[in-house]
N, C-alpha and C positions, 0 to 999 in steps of 0.2 A: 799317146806319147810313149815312145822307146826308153827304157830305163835299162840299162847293164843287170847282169845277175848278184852282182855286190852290192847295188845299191837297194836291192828288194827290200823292204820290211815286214814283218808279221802285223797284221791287220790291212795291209793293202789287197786292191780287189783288182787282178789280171784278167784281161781277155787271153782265151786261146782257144784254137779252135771252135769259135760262135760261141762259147760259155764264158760265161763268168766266174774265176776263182776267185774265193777269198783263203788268205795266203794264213796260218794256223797254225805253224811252226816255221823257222827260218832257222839254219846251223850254217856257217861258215866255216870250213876246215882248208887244213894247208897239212896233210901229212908227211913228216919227213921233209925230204926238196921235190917234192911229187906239185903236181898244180893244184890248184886251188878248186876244190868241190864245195859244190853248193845244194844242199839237201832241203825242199824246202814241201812241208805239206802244207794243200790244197782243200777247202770243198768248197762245192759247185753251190752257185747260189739257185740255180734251175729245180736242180731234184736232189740235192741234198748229200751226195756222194760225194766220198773223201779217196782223194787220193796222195802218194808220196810222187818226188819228183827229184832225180839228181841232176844239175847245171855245171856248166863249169864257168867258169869266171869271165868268158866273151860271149855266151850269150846272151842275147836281147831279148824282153820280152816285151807287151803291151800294157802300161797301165789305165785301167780303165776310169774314164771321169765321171766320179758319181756326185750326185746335188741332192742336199738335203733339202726339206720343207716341212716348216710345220702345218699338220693335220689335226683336223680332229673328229674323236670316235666318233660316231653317229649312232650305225646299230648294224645288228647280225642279220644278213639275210637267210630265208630256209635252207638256202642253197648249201650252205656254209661258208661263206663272203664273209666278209668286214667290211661294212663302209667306210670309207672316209672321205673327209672334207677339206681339199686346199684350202689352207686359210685367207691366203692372197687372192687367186682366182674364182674361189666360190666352187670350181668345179669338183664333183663327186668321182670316187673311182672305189673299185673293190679289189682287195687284195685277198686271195684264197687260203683255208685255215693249214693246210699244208704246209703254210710259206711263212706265216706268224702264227700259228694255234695254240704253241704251248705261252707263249708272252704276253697273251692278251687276257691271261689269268690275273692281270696285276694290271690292267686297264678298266677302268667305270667308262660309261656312255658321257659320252662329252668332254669327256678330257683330249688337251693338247698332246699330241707327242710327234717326234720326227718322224718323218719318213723319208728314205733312201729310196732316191730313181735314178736311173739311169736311161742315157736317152730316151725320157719319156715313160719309162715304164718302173713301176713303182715295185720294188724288191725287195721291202721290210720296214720292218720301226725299229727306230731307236729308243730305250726308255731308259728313263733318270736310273740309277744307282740301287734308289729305295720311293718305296710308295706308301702313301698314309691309307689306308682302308679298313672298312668295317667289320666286326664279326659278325656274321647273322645269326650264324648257328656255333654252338659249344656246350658240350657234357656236361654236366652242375661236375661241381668237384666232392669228392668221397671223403667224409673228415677224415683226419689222419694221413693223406696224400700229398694234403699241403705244401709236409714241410721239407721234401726230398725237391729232386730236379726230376721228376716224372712229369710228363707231358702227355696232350690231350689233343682230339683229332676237333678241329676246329674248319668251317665254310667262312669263305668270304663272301662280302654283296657280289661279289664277281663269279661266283661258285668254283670256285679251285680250293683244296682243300690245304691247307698246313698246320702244322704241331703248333699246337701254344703252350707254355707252364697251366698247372692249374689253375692259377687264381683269376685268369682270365674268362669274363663272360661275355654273351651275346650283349652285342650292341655298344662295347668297347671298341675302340680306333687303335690299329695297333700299327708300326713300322714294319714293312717286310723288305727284305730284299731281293729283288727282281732278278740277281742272277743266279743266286742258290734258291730263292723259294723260303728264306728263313724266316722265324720269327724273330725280329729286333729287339724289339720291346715296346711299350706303350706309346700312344702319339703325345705333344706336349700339346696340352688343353689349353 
């Protein structure tokens, strides 16, 4: 579908030239009585590359139609694949760790999450806000450290590692958030 350069938005995903953008900043200016520019950056969902783009206000571009579905993890192959599992179809497919690797630090085996395909080919997950998971691993804490905001390097069952306060131990469920990597705070038991 053709959409004008005015009516682009930031998080929409363009085709152009056989790639996929996903659109990452959008600026509409009118300097002066000069025309209307359209500054808008780009990266590529393929490999990962960012780039800027200036438009002027009649061109057209392509928006491209993407379909989400829920999946669910299965498991890592040696390769370094992720499996996943349509949940409608049954059918299996692997997505390469290049393409989700750092967000699958906030994903256990078996869980639901979306995934984004486009004609058929599956381009990433989507995942909730925040994720409840377990500590496995965590520093005993040093009397006297307590009672400040110093933080402690903490593994998840997922093995990605994040900061926790001290008072937190192994085998504690804690909130993190999936786009900074944070520590929330405890889960509600």
């Amino acid at each position: 579908m053709s959409v004008k350069a005015t009516d682009l938005r930031k998080g929409q995903v363009i085709q152009k030239d056989g790639d996929l953008l996903l659109i990452t900043d959008f600026e509409h200016r009118t300097p002066g009585n000069l025309r209307a520019i359209i500054n808008i950056k780009t990266k590529s969902l393929k490999t990962g590359a960012t780039s800027a783009t200036r438009l002027s206000s009649s061109d057209s571009l392509e928006v491209a139609y993407l379909d989400r579905r829920k999946a669910e993890y299965l498991y890592r192959e040696g390769t370094g694949s992720y499996v996943f599992m349509d949940s409608e179809t049954f059918e299996q497919f692997p997505l390469s760790e290049d393409l989700i690797g750092p967000q699958m630090g906030f994903v256990r085996e078996n869980t639901t999450v979306e995934v984004t395909f486009h004609e058929s080919q599956a381009l990433g997950i989507e995942l909730p806000t925040s994720v409840v998971l377990t500590i496995a691993e965590a520093e005993e804490a040093v009397k006297g450290n307590t009672a400040s905001n110093v933080k402690k390097d903490a593994v998840l069952e997922t093995g990605r590692s994040i900061k926790v306060p001290m008072h937190i131990k192994a085998g504690e469920q804690v909130k993190v958030s999936t786009d900074t990597g944070e520590f929330l705070g405890r889960a509600n038991q």
